[in-house]
N, C-alpha and C positions, 0 to 999 in steps of 0.2 A: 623594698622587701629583700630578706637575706633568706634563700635557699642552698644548700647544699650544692655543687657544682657537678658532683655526679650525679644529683636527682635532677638538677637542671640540663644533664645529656639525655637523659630517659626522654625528654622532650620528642629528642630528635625521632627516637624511634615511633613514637606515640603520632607523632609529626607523618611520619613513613606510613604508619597504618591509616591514616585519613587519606590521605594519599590516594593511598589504593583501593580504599573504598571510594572515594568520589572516581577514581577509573571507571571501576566495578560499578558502579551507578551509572554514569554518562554510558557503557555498554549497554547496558541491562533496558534505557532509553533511547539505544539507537542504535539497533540490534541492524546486521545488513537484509534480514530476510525481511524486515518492516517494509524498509522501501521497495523491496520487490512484490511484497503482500498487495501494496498498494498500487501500482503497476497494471499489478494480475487483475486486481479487481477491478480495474478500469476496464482492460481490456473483456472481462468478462461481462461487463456492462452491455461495452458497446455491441459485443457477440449478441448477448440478447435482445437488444434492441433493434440489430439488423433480422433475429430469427422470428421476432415479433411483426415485425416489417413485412418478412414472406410470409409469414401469415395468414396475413391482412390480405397481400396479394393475392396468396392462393384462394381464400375466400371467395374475395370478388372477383375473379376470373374462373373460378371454377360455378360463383352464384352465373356468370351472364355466356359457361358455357353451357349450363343446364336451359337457361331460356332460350337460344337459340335451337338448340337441341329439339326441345318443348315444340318454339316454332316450326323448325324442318320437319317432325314428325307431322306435326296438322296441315303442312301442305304435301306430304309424302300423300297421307288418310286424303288430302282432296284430291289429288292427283289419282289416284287406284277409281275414286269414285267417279272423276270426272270420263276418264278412261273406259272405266266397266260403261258410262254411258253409251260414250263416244263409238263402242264399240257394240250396242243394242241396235244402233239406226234409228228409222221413223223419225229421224230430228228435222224441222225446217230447214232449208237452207240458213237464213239467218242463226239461227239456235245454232247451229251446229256449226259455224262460223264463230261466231259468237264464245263456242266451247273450246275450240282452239286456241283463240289468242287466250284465254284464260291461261290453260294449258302449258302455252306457248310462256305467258308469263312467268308462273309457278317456275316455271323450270327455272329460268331466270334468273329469278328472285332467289330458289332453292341452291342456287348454283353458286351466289355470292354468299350465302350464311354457310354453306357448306365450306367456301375459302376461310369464313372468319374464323370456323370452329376449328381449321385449321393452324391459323396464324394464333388461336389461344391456344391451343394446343404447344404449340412451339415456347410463349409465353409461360406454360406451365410449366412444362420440362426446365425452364432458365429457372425460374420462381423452387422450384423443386431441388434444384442443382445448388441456390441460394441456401435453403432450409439446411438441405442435409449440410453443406460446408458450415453455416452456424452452427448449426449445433455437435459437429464434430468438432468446431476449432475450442467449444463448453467446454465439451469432457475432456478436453487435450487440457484446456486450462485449468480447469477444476481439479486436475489430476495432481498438475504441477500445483496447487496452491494447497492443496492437501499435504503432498511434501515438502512444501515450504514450512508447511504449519509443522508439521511432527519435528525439522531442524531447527524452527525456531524455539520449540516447548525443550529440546536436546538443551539449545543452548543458555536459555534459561537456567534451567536447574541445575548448567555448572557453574553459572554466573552465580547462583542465589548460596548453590555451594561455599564456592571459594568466597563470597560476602559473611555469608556464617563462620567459615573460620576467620577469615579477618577479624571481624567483628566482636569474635570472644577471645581474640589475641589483644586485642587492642583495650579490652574491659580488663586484661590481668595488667597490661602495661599502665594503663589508667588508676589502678587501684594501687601501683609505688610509688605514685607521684603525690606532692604534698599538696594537700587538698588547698589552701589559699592560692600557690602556682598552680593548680590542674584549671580553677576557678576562671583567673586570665586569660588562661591559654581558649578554655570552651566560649568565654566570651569573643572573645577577636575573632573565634569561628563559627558565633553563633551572628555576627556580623559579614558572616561572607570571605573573613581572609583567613589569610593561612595562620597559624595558633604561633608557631616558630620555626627557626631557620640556623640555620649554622652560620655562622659569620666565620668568612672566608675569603683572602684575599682583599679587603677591604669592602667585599660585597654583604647585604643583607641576602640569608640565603631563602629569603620568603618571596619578597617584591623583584629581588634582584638588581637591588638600586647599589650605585657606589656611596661609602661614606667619608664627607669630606676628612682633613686630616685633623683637625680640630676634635671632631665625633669622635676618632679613634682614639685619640690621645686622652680622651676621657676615659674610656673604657678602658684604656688600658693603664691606667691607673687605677679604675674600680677593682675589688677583692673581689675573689672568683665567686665567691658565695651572692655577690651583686646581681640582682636580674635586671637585666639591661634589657630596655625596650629598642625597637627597630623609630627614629622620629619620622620615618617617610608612613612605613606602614601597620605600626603599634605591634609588629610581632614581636616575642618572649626573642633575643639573641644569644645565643646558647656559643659557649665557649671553650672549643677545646684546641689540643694540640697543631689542629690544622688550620685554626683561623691564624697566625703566623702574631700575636701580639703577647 
């Protein structure tokens, strides 16, 4: 194929603008505040997972301080009652023996659910101390992930910006190129490589491969109008004053 040698440098620029669009994409896919998004959200997991946790605790410690509770009161109510007895007289000796070690038990017994509702007590306060630190470490996070989001939507839309102009910089460059070369060029890029490259210093300027001496010596006998493929990696080899042939 014989094209013009200055439509065949137009490459190079057209070349430039894919370029910077494939930047401008790999950004746009791997934004920095993604990986932090995803971070945050972890950590905000695990937040609520630990504030679901004291929860739970405070639930059941506070369901098994209410039965004790429940309990103490009904032997509080039989202790006044045993008491107002204890305190009428006329009781047999035995009965009223008898009403004592009761008494004497209640207390007892009253005296260790009294420690427990104590030591739950202390349990709640940690369980409590738990909640509120979860769910303040939320809103601490939530806060931060809200501001992540707003710099990431920022930078988005200069990304999507500077893409748009790219992109209809690259449609005027595209539409002076002669459509059988534009043709090649989108093929080899619609295969994943680079369309074209400058050939420089004996390098292909797409792969970056050297070319032997042989390969140059052909091209450099080919007319400039020549469109010279890259044999490593099928790019258009664009030929100007700085490729030194």
């Amino acid at each position: 194929m014989k094209v013009d040698a200055g439509v065949q440098r137009l490459l190079l620029d057209l070349a430039d603008s894919d370029a910077e669009i494939n930047r401008l994409e790999h950004r746009r896919k791997n934004l920095p505040e993604d990986a932090e998004i995803a971070e945050i959200g972890k950590s905000i997991d695990a937040a609520r997972d630990d504030l679901v946790r004291a929860e739970i605790s405070a639930e059941d410690l506070g369901r098994e301080y209410r039965r004790i509770e429940s309990e103490v009161k009904g032997m509080t109510d039989r202790e006044a009652k045993d008491a107002k007895l204890l305190a009428s007289g006329g009781l047999a000796p035995k009965a009223l023996t008898e009403l004592q070690h009761e008494l004497n038990s209640l207390g007892r017994r009253k005296a260790l659910l009294e420690d427990e509702m104590l030591s739950l007590m202390e349990q709640q306060e940690a369980v409590e101390a738990e909640r509120n630190r979860a769910s303040a470490t939320i809103a601490h996070l939530e806060e931060k992930l809200a501001a992540l989001n707003e710099s990431r939507e920022k930078s988005l839309a200069t990304i999507d910006e500077d893409l748009a102009h790219v992109r209809e910089r690259r449609e005027g460059q595209a539409a002076e190129i002669a459509p059988d070369l534009l043709a090649i060029y989108e093929k080899q890029r619609a295969n994943g490589r680079i369309g074209a490259g400058l050939l420089r210093a004996r390098r292909c300027g797409a792969c970056r491969m050297e070319l032997d001496r042989g390969t140059i010596a052909q091209i450099s006998a080919a007319l400039s109008d020549e469109v010279i493929r890259c044999e490593e990696c099928g790019a258009i080899l664009v030929r100007t004053a700085e490729s030194g042939i």
